[in-house]
N, C-alpha and C positions, 0 to 999 in steps of 0.2 A: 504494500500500500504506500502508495507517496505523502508524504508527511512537509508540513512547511520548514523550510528552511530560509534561513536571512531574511524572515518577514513576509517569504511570501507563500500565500496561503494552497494547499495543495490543489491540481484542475480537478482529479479526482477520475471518474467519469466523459470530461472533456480532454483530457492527456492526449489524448490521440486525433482532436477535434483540431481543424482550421477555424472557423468562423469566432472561438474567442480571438485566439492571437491575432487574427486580420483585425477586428472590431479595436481590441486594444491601440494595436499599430495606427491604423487611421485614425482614431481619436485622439492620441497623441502628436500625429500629422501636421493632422488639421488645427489642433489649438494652436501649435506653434505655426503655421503658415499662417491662420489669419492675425496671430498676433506680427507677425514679421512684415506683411504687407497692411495693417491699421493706419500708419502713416501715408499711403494711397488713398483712403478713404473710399475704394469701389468695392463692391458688393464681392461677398466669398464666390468662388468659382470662375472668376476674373482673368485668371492667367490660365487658367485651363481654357477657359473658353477664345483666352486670345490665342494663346500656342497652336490650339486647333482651326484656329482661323489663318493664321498665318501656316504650317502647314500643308493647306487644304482650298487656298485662296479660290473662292469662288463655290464655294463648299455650301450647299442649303440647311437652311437652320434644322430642319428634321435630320438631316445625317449628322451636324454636331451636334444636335441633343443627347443623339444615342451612341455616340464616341465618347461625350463628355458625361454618360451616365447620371446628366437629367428629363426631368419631361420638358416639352416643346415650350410649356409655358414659362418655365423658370428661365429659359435661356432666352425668351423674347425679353423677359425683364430684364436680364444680363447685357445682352444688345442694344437696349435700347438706352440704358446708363452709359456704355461702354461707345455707343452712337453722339449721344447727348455729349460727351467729356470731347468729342471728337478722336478717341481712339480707335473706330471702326467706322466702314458704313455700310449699307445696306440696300444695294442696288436692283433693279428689278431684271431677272434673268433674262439675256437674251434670244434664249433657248427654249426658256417656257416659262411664258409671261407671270404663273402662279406662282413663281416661285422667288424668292430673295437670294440672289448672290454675296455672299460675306466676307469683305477681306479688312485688312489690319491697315490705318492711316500711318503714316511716319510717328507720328506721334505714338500712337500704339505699340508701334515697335520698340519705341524705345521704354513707352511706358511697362512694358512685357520683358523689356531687359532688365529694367532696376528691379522690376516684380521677383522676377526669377534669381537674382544676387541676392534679394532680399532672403528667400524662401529657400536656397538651395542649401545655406548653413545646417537647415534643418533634419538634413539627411544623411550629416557629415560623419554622424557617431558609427551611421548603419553602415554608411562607405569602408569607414574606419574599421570596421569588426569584420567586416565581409571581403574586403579588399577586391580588388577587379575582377577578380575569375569569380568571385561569390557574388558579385551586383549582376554579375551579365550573368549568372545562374539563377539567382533571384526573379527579374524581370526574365527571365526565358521560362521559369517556373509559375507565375504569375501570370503572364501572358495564356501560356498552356490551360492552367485554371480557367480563366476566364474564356476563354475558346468553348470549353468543354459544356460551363453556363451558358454561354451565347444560343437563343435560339434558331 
C-alpha cells in the first residue's frame, strides 16, 4: 500500500490514473501563466489563441476553437478583445463568404512575443527535470494521448 511521504498524501486507487496528474499539472500551469501574462491585461487563452492564429494564418474561428480546446463562443470573445486591442483581425473569407479568416497584426506578434517570454519561465523547472530527450518524449507522449481522445 503506498503511504504518504514528505507531505504528500498517498493517490491510493488513482497511482496508476493520468487524469489527477494532468488536472494537477494544468492547474498549476495555468495559475502561473495567467499570473505571468496579468501585466497584459487580455483575457486567459490569449497566446494560445494568438500562437494559433499566427501559425495557421487565415485559419477559421471553428478550427481554432477546436485546436485551442474551446467552444466557438469563448474564442469569438477572445477575438474580439484581441481584435479591439488591435492585435488581430478578422477578415471575411474569400473563399466562403460564411466564414472569418484570422490572422495576427504586427502588433500581435509582438504582443504574442512578450506573452510567450512572459509564460515560458513557467515550464522551466519541467524543462529542467526532463531535459531535451524527456520534453520531446513528453509532448510526443501527450500528443499521442490526445490523438487517441480526439474524435
Amino acid at each position: 500500500m503506498e503511504r504518504e511521504t514528505d507531505g504528500n498524501l498517498a493517490l491510493g486507487r488513482l497511482a496508476g490514473s493520468v487524469g489527477p496528474r494532468m488536472r494537477l499539472l494544468v492547474n498549476i500551469l495555468s495559475a502561473r501563466s495567467i499570473a505571468a501574462s496579468a501585466p497584459y491585461g487580455l483575457p486567459t487563452g490569449s497566446l494560445t489563441v494568438l500562437a494559433l492564429m499566427a501559425a495557421n494564418p487565415g485559419s477559421s474561428q471553428t478550427a481554432l476553437a477546436a485546436r485551442a480546446g474551446i467552444n466557438k463562443s469563448a474564442l469569438v470573445g477572445l477575438v474580439d478583445e484581441l481584435e479591439r486591442r488591435g492585435l488581430a483581425s478578422r477578415d471575411r473569407s474569400t473563399a466562403d463568404r460564411r466564414r472569418n479568416d484570422l490572422t495576427v497584426t504586427p502588433a500581435g506578434e509582438q504582443t504574442m512575443e512578450a506573452l510567450f517570454a512572459a509564460v515560458t519561465g513557467n515550464e522551466a523547472p519541467i524543462r529542467a527535470a526532463l531535459g531535451p530527450e524527456g520534453m520531446a518524449q513528453l509532448i510526443d507522449l501527450l500528443d499521442r494521448a490526445l490523438a487517441a481522445l480526439e474524435p
